[in-house]
C-alpha positions in Angstrom: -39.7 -2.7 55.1 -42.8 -1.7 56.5 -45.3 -4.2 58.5 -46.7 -6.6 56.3 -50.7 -6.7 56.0 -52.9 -9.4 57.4 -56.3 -10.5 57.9 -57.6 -12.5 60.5 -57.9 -16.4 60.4 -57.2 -16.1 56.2 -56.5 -18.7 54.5 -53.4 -17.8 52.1 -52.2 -20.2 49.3 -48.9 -21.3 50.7 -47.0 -20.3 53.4 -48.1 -17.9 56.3 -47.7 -16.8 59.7 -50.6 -16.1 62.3 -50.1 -14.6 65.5 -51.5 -15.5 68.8 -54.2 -12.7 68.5 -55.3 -14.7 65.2 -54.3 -12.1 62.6 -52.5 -14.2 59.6 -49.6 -12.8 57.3 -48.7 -14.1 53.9 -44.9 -15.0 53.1 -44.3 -14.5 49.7 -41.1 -17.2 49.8 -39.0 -18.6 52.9 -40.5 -18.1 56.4 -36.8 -17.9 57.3 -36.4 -14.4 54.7 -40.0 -13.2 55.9 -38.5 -12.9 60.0 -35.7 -10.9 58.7 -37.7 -8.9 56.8 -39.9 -8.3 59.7 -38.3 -7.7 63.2 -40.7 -5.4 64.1 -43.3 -8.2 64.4 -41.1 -11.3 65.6 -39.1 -9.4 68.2 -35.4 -11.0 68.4 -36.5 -14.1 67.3 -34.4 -15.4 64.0 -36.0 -18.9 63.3 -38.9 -20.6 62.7 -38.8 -22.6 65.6 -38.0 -19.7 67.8 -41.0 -17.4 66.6 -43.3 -20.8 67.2 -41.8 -21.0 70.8 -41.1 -18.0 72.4 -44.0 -16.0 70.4 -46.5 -19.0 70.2 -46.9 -18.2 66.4 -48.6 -20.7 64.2 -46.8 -21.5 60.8 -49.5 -22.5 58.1 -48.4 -24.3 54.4 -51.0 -24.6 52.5 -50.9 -26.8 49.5 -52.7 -28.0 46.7 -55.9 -29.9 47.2 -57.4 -29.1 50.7 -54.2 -30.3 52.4 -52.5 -27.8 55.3 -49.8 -28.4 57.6 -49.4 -26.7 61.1 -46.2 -26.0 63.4 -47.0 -25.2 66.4 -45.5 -24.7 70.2 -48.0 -27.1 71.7 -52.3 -27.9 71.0 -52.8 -27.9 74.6 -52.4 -24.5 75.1 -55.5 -22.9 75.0 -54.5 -19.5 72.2 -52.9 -22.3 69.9 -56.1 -24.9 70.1 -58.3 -22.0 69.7 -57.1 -20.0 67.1 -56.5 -23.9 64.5 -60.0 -24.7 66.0 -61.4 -20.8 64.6 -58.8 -20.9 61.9 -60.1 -24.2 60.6 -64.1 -23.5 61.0 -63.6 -20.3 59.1 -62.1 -22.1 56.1 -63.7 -25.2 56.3 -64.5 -25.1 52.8 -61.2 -25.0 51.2 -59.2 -27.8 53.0 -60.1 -31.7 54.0 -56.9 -33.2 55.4 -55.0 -30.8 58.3 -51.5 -32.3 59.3 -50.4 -30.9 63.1 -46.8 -30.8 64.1 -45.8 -29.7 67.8 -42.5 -28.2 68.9 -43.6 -30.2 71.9 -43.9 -33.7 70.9 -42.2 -36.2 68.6 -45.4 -37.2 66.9 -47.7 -35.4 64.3 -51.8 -35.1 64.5 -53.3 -35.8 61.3 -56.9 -34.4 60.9 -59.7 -34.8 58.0 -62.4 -32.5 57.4 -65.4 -34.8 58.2 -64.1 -36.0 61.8 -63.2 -32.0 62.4 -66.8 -31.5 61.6 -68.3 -34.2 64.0 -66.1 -33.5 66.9 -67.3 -30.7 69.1 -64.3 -30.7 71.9 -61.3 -29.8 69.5 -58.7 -30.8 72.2 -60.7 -34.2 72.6 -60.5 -34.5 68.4 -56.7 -33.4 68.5 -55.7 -36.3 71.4 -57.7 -39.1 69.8 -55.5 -38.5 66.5 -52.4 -38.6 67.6 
């Protein structure tokens, strides 16, 4: 199969990829069946949790009424806090409730739309939630 088609920071209705250089792809079902459709983007990797860590990967579900869920490696790496912080200011009009899950902690970050948009440090915004 050839390379899927994405568009930068896009918010797709239900489950996508983005990669580190912000660039989001659309899987049509499983994220599990999208990797093995698509080595020649995700390297060996043959897992979610392995494209998250080695690759730094972001997986986005989106689901009905403004709510998204993130896994990601870890927010306090600068590429990851940046590209949620873009991603999320360039769709701020179609979500208003944000749930963060890390690879690197045991807890989740829960975010609404109206503290995202009074918080100008994102990493600040992202500690004080846990």
């Amino acid at each position: 199969m050839g390379k899927t088609l994405g568009e930068k920071y896009k918010l797709y209705e239900g489950a996508s990829w983005m990669a580190p250089d912000g660039t989001v792809y659309p899987v049509p079902g499983f994220h599990v069946e999208w990797i093995k459709e698509h080595r020649e983007l995700v390297d060996n990797c043959s897992t979610v949790a392995e494209v998250i860590q080695e690759l730094e990967w972001i997986s986005i579900v989106v689901f009905s009424k403004g709510y998204v869920e993130f896994h990601i490696k870890d927010y306090r790496i600068n590429n990851i806090s940046e590209n949620l912080k873009t991603f999320l200011k360039l769709n701020i009009d179609l979500w208003d409730s944000v749930l963060i899950m890390t690879l690197s902690e045991t807890h989740f970050i829960q975010i609404k739309r109206e503290n995202f948009l009074k918080n100008e440090d994102f990493v600040t915004l992202l500690e004080e939630s846990l």
